[in-house]
N, C-alpha and C positions, 0 to 999 in steps of 0.2 A: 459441573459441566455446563458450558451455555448454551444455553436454549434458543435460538434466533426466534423461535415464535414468540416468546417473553421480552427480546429484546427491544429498546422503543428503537423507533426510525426516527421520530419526528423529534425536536427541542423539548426541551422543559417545560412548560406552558409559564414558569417564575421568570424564565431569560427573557430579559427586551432587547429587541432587534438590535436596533438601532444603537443603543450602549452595547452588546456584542459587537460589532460591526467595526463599531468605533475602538474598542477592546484589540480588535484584528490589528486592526493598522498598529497597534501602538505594542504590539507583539511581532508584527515584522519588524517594524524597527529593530526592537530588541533580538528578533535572530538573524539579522545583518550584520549588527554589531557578535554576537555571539559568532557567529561564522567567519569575520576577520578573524579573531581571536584562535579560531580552529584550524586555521589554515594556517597564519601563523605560527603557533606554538610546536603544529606538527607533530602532534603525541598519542592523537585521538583519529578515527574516523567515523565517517555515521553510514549506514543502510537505514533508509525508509524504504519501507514496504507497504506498497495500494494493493490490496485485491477488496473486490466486488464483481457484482454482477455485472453484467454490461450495461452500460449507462448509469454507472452509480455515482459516477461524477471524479473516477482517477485522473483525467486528463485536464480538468476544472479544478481539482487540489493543486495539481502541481503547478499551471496558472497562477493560481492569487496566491497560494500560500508562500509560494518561493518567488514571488515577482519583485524582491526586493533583495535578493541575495545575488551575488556577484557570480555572474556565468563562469567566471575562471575555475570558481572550488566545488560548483554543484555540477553533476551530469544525471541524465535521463536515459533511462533503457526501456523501452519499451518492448514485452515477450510475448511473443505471438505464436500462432503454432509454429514448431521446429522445422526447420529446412532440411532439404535431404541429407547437406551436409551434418547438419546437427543430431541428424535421425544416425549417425555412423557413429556417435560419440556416448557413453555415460550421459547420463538427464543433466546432469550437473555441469556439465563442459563449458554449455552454452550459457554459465551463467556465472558459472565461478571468476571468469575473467572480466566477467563487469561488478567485481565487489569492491568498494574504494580503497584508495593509495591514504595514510597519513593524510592529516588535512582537509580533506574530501568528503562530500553529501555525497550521496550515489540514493539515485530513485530509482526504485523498480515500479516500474507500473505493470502489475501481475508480475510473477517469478516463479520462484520455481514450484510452490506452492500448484500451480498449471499441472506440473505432470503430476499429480495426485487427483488434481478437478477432473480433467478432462479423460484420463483412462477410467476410471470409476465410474462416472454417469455414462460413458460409451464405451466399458467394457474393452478397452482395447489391449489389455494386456489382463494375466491372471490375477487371481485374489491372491497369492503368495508374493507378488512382484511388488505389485504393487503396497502390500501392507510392510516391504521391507523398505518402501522408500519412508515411510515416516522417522522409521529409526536413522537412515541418512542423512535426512534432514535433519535432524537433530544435530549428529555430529558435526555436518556441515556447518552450523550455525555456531555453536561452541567453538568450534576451532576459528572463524571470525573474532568470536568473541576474546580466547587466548590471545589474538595477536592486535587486540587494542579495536577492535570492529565494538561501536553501539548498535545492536538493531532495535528501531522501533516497528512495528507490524501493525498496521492500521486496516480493518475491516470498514469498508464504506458500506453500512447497510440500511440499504433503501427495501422499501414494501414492494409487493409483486405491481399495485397496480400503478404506486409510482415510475417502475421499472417500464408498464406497458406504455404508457405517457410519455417519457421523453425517445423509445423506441422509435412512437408515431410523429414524434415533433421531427426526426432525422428524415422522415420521408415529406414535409409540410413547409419547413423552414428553411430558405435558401441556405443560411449561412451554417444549416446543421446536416444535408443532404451526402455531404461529401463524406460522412458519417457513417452512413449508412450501410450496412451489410445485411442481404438475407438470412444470413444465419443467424443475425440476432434474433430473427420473429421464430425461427426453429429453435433454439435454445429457450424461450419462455416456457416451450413444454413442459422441460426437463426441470424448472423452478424446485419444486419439493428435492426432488434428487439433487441439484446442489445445495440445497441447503443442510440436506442430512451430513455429505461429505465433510462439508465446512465445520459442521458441529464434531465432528470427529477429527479435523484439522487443532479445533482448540483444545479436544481433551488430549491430546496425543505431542502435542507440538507447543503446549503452553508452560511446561513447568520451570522452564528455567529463562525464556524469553515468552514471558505473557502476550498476547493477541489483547492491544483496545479496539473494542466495539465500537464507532462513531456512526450514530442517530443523522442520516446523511440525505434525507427525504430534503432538508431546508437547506441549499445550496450555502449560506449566510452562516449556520450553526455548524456542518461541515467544515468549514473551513478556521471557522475560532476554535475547534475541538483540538482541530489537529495543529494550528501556529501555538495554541498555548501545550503541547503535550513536546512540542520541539522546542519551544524555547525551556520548559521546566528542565528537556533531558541533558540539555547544553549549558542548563545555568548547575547542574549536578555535580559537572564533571572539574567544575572549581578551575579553569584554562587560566592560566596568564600568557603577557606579552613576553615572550623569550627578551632577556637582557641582554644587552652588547658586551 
């Protein structure tokens, strides 16, 4: 079982920046090219999956790490609380339709993973309800998985007092203000309570699509964790160029 107080946040203290860095770039490359290839061949799909805490740097992953991939085959979803309309449907409604086509990256930034976080730590539904979505999840994921779906599930996990620091940069920093939401300084409360959840997310939700932990304190390490963990999953799957 993982332990998030065991887990590091920070790098390696062996890894040098600057050769990581340079590492990145020459890993995007490679999943540019990896992603023609994907889109092409048309056999395979991907889901990546961000969850963290808020301000663990989801919206800064998807930034550099795919800023080299062609907008045509990648899309972004971004899951926020459910709308009324969504509040009418299965948890799952709202999310099953942005799972990718052949071909296709699809980013979740947060997912469904949410209705498990968020009624837990705020109690908004019972303990029987909510302990039956784990096992849907699961399904959910498998049956992706049957019809040719990779998921990677990537944990961005940052320290609490990292977490309060780029918090306070969103109220400080012009170009991070727009950031900002009061419920984020309400949610610091709650830190221990989600981290317990998440630690029950990976024992529950790990056996057949494992959860990586990425050390996400160093914005730089962050991001070589996660271009070399997609280019590895993409150089796996053995793609060619479909022939004429």
């Amino acid at each position: 079982m993982i332990n998030l107080d065991k887990e590091p946040t920070k790098p390696d203290s062996k890894i040098d920046r600057k050769k990581a860095e340079e590492e990145t770039e020459k890993l995007k490359e490679k999943l540019s090219d990896l992603q023609n290839v994907l889109y092409a061949e048309h056999k395979h799909s991907l889901l990546v999956i961000l969850q963290g805490t808020d301000a663990s740097g989801k919206d800064g992953t998807v930034k550099h790490v795919f800023s080299s991939t062609n907008p045509m085959g990648v899309n972004v979803k971004a899951f926020k609380a459910p709308t009324e309309e969504e509040s009418e449907y299965d948890f799952l409604w709202r999310v099953h339709k942005y799972t990718p086509a052949k071909g296709m990256i699809q980013i979740f930034n947060r997912s469904h993973y949410e209705d498990i976080l968020v009624p837990t730590v705020h109690k908004l539904f019972d303990k029987d309800t909510i302990e039956r979505r784990y096992d849907i999840i699961n399904s959910f994921e498998q049956n992706l998985v049957d019809s040719g779906t990779v998921i990677l599930k990537f944990f961005l996990n940052i320290s609490k007092a990292e977490q309060k620091e780029r918090i306070g940069e969103r109220l400080t920093k012009q170009s991070k203000k727009w950031k900002y939401d009061p419920a984020d300084k309400r949610e610091l409360h709650h830190w221990d309570e989600y981290m317990k959840v998440y630690e029950k997310i990976f024992d529950k939700c790990s056996s057949k699509i494992p959860w990586i932990i990425v050390p996400a304190d160093s914005k730089w390490y962050r991001n070589y964790v996660v271009a070399k963990e997609m280019v590895k999953t993409l150089e796996s799957l053995k793609m060619k160029y479909p022939s004429l």
